[in-house]
MOPAC internal coordinates of N, CA, C and O (Angstrom, degrees):
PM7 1SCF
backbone

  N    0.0000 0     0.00 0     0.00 0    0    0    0
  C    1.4392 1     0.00 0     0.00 0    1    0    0
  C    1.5215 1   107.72 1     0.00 0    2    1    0
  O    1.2310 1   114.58 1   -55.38 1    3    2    1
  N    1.1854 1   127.88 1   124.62 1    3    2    1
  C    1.5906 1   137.86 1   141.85 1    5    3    2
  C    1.4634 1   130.12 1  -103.11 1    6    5    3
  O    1.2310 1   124.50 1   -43.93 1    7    6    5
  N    1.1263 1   108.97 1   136.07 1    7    6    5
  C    1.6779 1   111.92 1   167.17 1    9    7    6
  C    1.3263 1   106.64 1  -127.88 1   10    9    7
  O    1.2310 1   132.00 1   -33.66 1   11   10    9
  N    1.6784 1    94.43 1   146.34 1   11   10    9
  C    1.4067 1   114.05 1  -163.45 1   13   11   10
  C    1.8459 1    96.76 1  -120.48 1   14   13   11
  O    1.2310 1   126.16 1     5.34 1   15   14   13
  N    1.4694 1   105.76 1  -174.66 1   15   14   13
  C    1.7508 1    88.41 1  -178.01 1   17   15   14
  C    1.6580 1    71.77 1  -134.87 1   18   17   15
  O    1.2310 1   131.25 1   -28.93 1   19   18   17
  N    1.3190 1    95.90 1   151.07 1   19   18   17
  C    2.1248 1   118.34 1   161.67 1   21   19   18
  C    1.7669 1    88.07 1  -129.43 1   22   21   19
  O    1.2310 1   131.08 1   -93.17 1   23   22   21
  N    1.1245 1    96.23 1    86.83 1   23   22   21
  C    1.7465 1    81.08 1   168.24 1   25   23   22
  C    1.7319 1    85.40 1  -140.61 1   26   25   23
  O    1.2310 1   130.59 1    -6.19 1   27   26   25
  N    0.9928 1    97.17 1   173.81 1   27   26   25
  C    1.7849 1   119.10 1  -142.66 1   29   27   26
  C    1.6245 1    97.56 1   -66.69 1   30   29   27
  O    1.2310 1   112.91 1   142.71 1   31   30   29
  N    1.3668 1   131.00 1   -37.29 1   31   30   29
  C    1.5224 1   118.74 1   145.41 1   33   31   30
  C    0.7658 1   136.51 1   -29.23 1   34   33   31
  O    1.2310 1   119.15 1   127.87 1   35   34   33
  N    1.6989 1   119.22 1   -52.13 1   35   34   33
  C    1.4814 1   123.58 1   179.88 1   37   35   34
  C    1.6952 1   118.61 1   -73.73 1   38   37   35
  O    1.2310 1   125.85 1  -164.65 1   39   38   37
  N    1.3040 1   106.37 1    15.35 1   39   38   37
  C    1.5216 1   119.21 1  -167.29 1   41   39   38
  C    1.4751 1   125.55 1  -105.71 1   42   41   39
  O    1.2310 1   106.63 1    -9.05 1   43   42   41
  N    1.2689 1   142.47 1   170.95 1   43   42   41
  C    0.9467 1   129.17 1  -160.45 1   45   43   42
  C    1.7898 1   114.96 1  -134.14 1   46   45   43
  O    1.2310 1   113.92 1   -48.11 1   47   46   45
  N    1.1302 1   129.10 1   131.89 1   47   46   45
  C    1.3282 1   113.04 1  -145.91 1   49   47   46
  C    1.5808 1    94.79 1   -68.50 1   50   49   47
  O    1.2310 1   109.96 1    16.93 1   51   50   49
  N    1.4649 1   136.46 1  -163.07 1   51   50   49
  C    1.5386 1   130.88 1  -179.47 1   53   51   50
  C    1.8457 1    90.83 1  -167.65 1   54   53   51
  O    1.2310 1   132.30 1   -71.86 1   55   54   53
  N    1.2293 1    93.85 1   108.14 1   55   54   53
  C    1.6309 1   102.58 1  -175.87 1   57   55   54
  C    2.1120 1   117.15 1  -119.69 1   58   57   55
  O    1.2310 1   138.10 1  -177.83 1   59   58   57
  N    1.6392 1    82.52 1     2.17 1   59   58   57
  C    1.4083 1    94.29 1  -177.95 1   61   59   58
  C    1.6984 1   109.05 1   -76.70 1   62   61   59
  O    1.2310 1   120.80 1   -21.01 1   63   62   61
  N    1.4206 1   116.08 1   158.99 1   63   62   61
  C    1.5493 1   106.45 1  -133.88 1   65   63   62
  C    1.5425 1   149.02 1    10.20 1   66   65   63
  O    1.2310 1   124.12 1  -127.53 1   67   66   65
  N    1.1653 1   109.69 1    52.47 1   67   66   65
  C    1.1922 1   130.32 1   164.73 1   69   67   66
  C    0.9946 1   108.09 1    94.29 1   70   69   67
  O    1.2310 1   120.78 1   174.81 1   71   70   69
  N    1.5365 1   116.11 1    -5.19 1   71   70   69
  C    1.6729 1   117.37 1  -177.03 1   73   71   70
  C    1.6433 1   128.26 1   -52.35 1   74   73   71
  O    1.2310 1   127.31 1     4.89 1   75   74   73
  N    1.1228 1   103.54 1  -175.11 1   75   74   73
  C    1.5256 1    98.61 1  -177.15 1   77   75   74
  C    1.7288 1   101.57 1  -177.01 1   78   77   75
  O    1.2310 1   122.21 1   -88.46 1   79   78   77
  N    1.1850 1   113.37 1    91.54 1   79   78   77
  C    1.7409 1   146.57 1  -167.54 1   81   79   78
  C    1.5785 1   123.11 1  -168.44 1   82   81   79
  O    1.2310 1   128.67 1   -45.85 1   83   82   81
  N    1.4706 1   100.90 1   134.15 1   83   82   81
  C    1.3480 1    88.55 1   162.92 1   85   83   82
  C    1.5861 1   125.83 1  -103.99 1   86   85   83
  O    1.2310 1   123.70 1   -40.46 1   87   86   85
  N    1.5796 1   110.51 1   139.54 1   87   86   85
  C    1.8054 1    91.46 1   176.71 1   89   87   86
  C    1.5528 1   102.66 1  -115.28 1   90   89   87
  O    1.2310 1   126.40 1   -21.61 1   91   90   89
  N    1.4774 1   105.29 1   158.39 1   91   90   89
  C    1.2849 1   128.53 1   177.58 1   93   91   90
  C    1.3070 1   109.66 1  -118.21 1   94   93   91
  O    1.2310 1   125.27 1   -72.61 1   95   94   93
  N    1.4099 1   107.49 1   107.39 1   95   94   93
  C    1.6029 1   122.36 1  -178.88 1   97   95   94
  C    1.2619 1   122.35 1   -71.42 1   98   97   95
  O    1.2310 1   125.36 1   -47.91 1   99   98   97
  N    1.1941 1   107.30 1   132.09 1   99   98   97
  C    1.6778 1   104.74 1  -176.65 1  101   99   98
  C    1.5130 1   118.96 1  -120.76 1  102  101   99
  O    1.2310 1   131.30 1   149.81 1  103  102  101
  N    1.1025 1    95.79 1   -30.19 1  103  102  101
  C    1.9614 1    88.69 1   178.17 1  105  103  102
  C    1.9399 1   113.10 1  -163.20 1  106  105  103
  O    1.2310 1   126.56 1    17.52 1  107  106  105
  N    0.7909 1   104.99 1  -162.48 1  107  106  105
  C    1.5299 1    86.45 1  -160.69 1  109  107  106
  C    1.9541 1    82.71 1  -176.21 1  110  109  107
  O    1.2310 1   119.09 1   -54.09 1  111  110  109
  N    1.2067 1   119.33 1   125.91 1  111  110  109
  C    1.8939 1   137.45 1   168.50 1  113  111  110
  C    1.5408 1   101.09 1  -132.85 1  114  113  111
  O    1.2310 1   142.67 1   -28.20 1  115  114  113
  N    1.4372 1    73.57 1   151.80 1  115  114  113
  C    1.9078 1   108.38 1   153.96 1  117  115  114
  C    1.0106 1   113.29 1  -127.94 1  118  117  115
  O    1.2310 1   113.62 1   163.30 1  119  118  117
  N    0.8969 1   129.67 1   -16.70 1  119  118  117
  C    1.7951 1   140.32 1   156.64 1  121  119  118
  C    1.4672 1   131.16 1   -79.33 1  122  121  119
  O    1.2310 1   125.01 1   -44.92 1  123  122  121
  N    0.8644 1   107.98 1   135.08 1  123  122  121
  C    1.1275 1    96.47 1  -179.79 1  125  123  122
  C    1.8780 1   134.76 1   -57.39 1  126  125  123
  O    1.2310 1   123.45 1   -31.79 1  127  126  125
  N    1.5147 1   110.99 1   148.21 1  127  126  125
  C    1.3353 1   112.47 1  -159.32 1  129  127  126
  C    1.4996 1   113.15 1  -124.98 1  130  129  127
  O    1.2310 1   112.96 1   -31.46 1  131  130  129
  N    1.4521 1   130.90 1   148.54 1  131  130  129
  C    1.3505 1   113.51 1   159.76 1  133  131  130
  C    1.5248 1   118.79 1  -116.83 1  134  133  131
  O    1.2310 1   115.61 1   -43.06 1  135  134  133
  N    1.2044 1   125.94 1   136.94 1  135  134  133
  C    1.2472 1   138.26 1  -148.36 1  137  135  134
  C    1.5365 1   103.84 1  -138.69 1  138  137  135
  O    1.2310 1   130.02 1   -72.58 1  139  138  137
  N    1.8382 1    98.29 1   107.42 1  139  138  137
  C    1.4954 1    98.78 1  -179.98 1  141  139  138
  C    1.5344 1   104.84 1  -125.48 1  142  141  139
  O    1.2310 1   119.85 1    32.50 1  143  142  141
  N    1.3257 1   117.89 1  -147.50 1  143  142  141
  C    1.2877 1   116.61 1   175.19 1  145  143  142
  C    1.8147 1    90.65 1  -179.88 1  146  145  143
  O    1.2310 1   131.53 1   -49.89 1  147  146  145
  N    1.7898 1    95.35 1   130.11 1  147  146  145
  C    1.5174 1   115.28 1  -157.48 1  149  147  146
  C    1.2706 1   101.13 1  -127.92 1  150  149  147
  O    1.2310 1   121.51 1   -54.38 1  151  150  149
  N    1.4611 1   114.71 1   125.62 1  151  150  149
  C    1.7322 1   138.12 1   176.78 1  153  151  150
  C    1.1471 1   109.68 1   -87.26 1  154  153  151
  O    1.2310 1   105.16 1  -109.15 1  155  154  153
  N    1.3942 1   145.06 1    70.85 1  155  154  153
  C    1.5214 1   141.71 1   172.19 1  157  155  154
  C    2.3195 1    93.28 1   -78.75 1  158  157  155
  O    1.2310 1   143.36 1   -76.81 1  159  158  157
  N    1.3691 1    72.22 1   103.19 1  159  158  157
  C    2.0305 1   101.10 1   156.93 1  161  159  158
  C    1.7053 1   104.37 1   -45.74 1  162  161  159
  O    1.2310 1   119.28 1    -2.14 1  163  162  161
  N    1.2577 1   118.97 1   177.86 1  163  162  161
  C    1.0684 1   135.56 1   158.09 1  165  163  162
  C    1.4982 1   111.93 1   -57.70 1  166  165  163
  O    1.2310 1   116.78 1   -62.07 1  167  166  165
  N    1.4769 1   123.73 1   117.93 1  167  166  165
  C    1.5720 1   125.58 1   147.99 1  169  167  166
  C    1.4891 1    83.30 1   105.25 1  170  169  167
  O    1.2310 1   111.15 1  -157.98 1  171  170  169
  N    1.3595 1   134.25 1    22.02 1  171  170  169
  C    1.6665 1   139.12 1  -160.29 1  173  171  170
  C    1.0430 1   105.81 1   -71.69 1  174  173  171
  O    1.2310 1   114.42 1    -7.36 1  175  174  173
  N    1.3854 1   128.17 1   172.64 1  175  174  173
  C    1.4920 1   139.08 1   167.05 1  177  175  174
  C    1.2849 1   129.41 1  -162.16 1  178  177  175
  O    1.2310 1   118.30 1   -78.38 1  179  178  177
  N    1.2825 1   120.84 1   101.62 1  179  178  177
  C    1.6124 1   100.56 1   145.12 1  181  179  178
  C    1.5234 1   140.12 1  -107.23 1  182  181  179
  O    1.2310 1   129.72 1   -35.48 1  183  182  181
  N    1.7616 1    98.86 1   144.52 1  183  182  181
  C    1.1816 1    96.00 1  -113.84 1  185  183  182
  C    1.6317 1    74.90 1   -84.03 1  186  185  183
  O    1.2310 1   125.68 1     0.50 1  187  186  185
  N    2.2277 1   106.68 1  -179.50 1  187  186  185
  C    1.5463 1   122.36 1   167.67 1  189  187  186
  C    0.9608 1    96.64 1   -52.83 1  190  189  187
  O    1.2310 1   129.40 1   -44.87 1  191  190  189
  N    2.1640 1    99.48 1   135.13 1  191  190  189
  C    1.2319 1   110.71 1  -173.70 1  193  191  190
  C    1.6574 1    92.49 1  -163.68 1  194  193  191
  O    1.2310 1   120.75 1    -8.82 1  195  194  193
  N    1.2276 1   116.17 1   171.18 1  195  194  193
  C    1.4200 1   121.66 1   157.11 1  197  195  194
  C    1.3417 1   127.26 1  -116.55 1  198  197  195
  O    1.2310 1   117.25 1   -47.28 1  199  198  197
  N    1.4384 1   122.84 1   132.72 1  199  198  197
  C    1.2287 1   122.61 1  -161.35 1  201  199  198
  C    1.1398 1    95.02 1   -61.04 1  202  201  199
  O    1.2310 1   127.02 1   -15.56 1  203  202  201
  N    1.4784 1   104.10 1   164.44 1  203  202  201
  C    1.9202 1   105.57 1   162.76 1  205  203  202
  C    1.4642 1    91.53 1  -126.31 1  206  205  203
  O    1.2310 1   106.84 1  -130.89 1  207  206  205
  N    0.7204 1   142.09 1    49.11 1  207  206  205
  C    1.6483 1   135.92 1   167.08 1  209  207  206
  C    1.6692 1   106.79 1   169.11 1  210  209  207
  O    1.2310 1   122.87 1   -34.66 1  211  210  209
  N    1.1807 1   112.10 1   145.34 1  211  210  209
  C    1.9187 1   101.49 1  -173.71 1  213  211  210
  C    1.7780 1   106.42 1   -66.61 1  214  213  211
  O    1.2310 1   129.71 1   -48.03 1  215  214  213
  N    1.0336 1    98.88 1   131.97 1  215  214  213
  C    2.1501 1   116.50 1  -177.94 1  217  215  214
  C    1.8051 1    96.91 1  -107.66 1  218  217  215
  O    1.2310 1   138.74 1   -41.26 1  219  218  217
  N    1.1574 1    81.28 1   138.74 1  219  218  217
  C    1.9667 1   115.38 1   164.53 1  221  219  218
  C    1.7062 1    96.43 1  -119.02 1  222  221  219
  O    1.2310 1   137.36 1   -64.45 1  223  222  221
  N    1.3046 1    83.98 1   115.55 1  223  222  221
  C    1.8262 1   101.32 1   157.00 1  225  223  222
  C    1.0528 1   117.73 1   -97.00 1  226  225  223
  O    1.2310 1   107.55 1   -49.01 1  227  226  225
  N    1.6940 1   140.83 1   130.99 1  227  226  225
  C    1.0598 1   126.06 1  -171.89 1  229  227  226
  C    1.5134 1    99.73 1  -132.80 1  230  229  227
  O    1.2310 1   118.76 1   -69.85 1  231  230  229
  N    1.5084 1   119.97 1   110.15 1  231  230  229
  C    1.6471 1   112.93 1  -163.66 1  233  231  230
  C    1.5510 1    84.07 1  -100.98 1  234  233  231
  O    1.2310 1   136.75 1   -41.82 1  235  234  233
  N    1.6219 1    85.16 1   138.18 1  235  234  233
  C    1.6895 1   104.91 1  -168.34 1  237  235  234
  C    1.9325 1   100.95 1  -110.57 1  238  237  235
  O    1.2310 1   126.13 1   144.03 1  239  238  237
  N    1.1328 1   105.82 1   -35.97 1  239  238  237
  C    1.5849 1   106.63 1  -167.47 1  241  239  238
  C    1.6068 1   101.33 1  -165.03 1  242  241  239
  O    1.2310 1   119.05 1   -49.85 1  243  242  241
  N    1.2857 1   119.42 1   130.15 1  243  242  241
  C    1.3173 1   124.38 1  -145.60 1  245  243  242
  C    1.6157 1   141.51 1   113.29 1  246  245  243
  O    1.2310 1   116.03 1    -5.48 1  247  246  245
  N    1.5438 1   125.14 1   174.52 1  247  246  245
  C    1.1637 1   101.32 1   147.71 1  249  247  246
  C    1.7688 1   104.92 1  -159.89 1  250  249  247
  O    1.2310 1   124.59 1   -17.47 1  251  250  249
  N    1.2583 1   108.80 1   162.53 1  251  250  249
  C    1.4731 1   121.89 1   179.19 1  253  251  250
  C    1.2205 1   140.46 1  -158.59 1  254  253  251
  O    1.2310 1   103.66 1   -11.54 1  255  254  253
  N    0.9798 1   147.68 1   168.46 1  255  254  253
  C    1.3284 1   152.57 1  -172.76 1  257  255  254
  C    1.7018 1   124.55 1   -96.64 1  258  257  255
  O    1.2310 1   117.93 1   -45.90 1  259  258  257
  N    1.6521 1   121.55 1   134.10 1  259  258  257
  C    1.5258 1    83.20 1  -167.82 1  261  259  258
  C    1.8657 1    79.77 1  -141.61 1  262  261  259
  O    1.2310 1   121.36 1   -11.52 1  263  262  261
  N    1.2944 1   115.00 1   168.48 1  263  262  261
  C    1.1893 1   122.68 1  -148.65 1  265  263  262
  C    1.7623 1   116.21 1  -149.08 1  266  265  263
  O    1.2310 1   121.21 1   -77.84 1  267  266  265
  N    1.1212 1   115.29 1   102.16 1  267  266  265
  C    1.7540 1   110.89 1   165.14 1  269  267  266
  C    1.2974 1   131.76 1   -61.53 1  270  269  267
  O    1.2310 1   128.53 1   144.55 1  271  270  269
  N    1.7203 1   101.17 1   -35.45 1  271  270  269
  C    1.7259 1    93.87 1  -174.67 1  273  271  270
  C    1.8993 1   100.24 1  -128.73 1  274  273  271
  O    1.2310 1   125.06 1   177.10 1  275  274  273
  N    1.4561 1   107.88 1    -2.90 1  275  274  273
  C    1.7668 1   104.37 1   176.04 1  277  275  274
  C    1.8215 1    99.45 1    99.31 1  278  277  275
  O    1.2310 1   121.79 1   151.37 1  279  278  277
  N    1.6657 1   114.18 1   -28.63 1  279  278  277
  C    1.1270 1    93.49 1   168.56 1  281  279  278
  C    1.3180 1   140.80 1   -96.54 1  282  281  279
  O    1.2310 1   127.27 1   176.65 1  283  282  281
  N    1.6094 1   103.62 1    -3.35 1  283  282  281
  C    1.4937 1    89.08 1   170.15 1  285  283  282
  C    2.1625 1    88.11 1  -149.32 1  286  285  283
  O    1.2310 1   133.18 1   -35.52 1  287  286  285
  N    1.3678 1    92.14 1   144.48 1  287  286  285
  C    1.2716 1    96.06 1  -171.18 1  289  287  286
  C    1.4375 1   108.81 1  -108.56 1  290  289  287
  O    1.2310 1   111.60 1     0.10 1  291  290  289
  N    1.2080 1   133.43 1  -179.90 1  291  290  289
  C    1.3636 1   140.60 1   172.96 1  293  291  290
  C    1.4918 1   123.17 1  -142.15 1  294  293  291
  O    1.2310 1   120.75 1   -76.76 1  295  294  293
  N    1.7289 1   116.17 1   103.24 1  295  294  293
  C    1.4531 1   107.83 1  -172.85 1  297  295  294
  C    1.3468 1   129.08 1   -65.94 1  298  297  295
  O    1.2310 1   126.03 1   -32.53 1  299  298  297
  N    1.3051 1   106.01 1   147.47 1  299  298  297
  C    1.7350 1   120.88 1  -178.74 1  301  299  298
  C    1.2017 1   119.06 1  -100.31 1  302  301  299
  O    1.2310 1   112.97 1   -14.10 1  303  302  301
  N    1.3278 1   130.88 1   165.90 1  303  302  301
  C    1.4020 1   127.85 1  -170.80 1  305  303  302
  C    1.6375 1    97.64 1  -168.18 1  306  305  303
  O    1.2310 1   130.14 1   -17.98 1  307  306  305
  N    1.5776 1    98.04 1   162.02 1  307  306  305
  C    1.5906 1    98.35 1   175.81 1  309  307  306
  C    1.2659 1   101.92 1   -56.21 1  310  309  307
  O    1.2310 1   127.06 1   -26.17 1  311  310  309
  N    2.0196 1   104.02 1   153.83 1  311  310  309
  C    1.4200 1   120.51 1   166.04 1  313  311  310
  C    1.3043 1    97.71 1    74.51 1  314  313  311
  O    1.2310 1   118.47 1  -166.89 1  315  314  313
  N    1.4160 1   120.52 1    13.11 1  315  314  313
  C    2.0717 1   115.58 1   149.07 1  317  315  314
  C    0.8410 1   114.17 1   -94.63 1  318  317  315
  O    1.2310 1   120.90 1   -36.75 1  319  318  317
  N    1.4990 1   115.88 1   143.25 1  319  318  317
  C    1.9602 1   104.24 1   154.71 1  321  319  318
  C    1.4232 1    96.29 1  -128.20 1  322  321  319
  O    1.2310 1   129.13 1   -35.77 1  323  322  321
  N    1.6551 1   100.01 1   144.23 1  323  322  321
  C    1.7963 1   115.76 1   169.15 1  325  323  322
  C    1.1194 1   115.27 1  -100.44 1  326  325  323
  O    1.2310 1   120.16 1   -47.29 1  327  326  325
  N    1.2850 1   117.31 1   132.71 1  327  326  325
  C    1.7229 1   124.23 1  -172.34 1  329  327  326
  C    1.5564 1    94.23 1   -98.38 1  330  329  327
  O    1.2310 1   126.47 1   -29.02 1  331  330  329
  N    0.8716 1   105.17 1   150.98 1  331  330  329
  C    1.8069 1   116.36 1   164.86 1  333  331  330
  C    1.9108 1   110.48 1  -138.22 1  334  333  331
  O    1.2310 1   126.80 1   -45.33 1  335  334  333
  N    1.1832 1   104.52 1   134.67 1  335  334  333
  C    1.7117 1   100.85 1  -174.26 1  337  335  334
  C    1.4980 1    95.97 1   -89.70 1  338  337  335
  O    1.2310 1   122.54 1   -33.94 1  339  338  337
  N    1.5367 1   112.74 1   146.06 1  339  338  337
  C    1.7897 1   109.14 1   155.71 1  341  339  338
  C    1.2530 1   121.34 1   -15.70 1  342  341  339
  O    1.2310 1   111.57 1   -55.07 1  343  342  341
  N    1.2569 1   133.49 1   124.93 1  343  342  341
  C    1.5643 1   151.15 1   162.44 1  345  343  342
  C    1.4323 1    87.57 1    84.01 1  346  345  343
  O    1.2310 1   105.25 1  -169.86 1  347  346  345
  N    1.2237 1   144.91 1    10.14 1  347  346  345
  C    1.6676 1   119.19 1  -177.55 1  349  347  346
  C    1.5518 1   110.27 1   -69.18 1  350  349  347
  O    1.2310 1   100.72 1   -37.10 1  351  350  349
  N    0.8868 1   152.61 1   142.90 1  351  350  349
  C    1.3439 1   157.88 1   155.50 1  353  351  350
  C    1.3239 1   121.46 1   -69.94 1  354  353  351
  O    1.2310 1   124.70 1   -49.43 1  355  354  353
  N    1.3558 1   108.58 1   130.57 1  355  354  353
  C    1.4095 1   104.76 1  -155.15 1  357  355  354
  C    1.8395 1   100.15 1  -163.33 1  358  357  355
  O    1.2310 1   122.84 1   -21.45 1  359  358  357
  N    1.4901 1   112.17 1   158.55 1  359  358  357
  C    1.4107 1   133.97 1   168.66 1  361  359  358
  C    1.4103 1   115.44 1  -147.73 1  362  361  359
  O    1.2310 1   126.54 1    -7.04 1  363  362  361
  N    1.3451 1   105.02 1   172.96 1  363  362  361
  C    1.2151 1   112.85 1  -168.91 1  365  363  362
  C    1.5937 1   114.87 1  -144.93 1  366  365  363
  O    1.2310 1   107.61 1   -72.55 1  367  366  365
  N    0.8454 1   140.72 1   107.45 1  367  366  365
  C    1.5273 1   137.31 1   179.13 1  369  367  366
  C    1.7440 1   118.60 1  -117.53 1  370  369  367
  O    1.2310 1   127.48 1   -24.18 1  371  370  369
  N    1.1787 1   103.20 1   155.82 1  371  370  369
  C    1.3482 1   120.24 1   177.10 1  373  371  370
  C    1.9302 1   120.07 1  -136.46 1  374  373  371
  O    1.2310 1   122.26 1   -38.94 1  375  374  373
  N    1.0308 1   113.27 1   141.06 1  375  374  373
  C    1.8250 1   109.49 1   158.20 1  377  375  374
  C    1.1828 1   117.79 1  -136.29 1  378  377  375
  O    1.2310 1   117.06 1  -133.43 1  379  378  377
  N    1.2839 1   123.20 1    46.57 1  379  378  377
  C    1.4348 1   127.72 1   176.52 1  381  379  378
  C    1.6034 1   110.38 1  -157.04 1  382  381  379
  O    1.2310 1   127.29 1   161.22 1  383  382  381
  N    1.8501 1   103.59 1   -18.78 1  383  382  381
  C    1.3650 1   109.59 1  -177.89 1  385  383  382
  C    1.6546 1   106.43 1   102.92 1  386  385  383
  O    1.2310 1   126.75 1   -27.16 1  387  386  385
  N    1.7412 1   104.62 1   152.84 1  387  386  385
  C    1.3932 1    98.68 1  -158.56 1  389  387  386
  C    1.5551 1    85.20 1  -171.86 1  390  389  387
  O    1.2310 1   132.56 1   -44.89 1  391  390  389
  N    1.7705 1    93.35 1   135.11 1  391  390  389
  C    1.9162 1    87.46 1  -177.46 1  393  391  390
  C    1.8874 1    84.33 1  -131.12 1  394  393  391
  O    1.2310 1   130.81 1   -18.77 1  395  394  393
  N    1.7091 1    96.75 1   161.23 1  395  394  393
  C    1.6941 1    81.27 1  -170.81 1  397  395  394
  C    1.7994 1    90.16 1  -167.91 1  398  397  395
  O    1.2310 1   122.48 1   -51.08 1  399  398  397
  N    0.9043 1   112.85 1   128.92 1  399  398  397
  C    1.5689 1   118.28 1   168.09 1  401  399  398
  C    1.5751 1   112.00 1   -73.07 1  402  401  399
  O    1.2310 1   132.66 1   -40.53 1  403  402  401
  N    1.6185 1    93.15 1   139.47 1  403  402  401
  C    2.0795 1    80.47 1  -173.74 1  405  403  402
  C    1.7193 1    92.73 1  -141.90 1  406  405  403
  O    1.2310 1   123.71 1   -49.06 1  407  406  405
  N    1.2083 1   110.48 1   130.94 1  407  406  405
  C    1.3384 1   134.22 1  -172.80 1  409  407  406
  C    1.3395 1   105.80 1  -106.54 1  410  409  407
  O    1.2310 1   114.46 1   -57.46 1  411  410  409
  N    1.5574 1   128.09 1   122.54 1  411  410  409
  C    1.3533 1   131.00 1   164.83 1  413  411  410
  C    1.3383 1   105.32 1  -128.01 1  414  413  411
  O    1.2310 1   120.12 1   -45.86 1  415  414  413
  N    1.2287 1   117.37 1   134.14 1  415  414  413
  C    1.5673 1   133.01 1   179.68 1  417  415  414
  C    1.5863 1   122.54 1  -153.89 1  418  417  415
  O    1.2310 1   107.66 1   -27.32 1  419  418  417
  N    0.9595 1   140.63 1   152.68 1  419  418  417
  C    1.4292 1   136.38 1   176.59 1  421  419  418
  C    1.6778 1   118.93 1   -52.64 1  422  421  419
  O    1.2310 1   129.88 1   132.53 1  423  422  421
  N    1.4858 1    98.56 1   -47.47 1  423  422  421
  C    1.4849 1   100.64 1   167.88 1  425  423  422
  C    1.2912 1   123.60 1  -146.85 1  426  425  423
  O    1.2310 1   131.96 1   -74.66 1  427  426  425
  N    1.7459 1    94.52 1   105.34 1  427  426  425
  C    1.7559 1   102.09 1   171.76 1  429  427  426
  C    1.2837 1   109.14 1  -121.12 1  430  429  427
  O    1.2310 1   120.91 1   -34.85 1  431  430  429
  N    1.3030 1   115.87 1   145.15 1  431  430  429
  C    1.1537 1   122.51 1  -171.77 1  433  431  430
  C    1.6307 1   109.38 1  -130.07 1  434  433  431
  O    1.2310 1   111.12 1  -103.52 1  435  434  433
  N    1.3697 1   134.32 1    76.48 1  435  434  433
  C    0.9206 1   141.33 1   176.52 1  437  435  434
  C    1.3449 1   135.82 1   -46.86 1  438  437  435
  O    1.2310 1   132.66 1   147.94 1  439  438  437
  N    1.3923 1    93.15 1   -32.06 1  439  438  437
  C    1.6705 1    96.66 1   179.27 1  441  439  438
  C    1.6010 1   113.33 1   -85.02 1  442  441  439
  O    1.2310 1   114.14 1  -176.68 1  443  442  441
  N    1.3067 1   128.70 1     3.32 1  443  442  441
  C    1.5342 1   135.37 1   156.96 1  445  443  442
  C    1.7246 1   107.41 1   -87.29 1  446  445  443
  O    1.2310 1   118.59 1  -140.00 1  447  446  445
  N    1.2025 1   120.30 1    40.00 1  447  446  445
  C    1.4379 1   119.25 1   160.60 1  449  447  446
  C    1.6087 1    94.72 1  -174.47 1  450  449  447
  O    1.2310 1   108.83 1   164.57 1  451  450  449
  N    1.3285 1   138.51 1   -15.43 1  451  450  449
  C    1.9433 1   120.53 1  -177.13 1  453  451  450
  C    1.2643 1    97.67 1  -117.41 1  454  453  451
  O    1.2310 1   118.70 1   -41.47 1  455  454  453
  N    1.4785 1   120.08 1   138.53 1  455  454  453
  C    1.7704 1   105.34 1   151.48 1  457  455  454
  C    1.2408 1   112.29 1   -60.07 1  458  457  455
  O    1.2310 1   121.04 1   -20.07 1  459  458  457
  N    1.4059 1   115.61 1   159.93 1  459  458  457
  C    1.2783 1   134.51 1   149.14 1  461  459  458
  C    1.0690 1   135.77 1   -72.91 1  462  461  459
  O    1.2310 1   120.52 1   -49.81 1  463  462  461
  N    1.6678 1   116.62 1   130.19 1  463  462  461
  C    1.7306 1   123.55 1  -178.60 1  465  463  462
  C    1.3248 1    91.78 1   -59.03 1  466  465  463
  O    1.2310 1   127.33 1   -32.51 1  467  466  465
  N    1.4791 1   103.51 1   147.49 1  467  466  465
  C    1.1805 1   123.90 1   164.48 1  469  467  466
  C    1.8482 1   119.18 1   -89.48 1  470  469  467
  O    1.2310 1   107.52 1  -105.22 1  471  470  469
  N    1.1101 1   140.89 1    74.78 1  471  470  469
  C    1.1937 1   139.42 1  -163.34 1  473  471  470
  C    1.2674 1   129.62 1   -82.11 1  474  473  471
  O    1.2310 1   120.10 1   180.00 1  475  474  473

């Protein structure tokens, strides 16, 4: 497991057509990708599992805890994302609620566009 941060520091201002925003890049395919976005309620879960394809978590609003082996977890917060490699085993919990975009694709490579948490 790695988490990286896209939070508005790690971003880059964008002034091309006149704009005025910053974006924080997160991933980049040629393959195809699936791209959802997940509402874990209060006391939420998803549950131990193994990826079947490498996942980007992207916690947007919220916060939670996320876990490789169940014994020791690591909290999340907006402006993280958790990588998980194929077959890694993994969960996810919340008790306050946690919303988060999650990207699975054959090949993402996150750490060529987010820094990395330092853990």
């Amino acid at each position: 497991m790695e988490i990286y941060h896209f939070t508005k520091e790690s971003g880059k201002k964008i002034s091309a057509f006149q704009s005025d925003f910053i974006m924080s890049r997160t991933i980049q395919t040629t393959k195809g990708a699936h791209i959802g976005c997940m509402h874990l309620e209060e006391n939420g879960l998803i549950g131990y599992h193994q990826a079947v394809t490498p996942q980007l978590l992207l916690v947007v609003s919220g916060e939670g805890f996320v876990s490789t082996d169940r014994d020791e977890y690591v909290k999340v917060q907006p402006g993280e994302a958790v990588f998980w490699k194929k077959d890694e085993w993994h969960e996810t919990k919340t008790d306050k609620g946690l919303t988060a975009i999650v990207i699975e694709s054959e090949e993402l490579n996150p750490a060529a566009f987010m820094p990395r948490k330092d853990t």
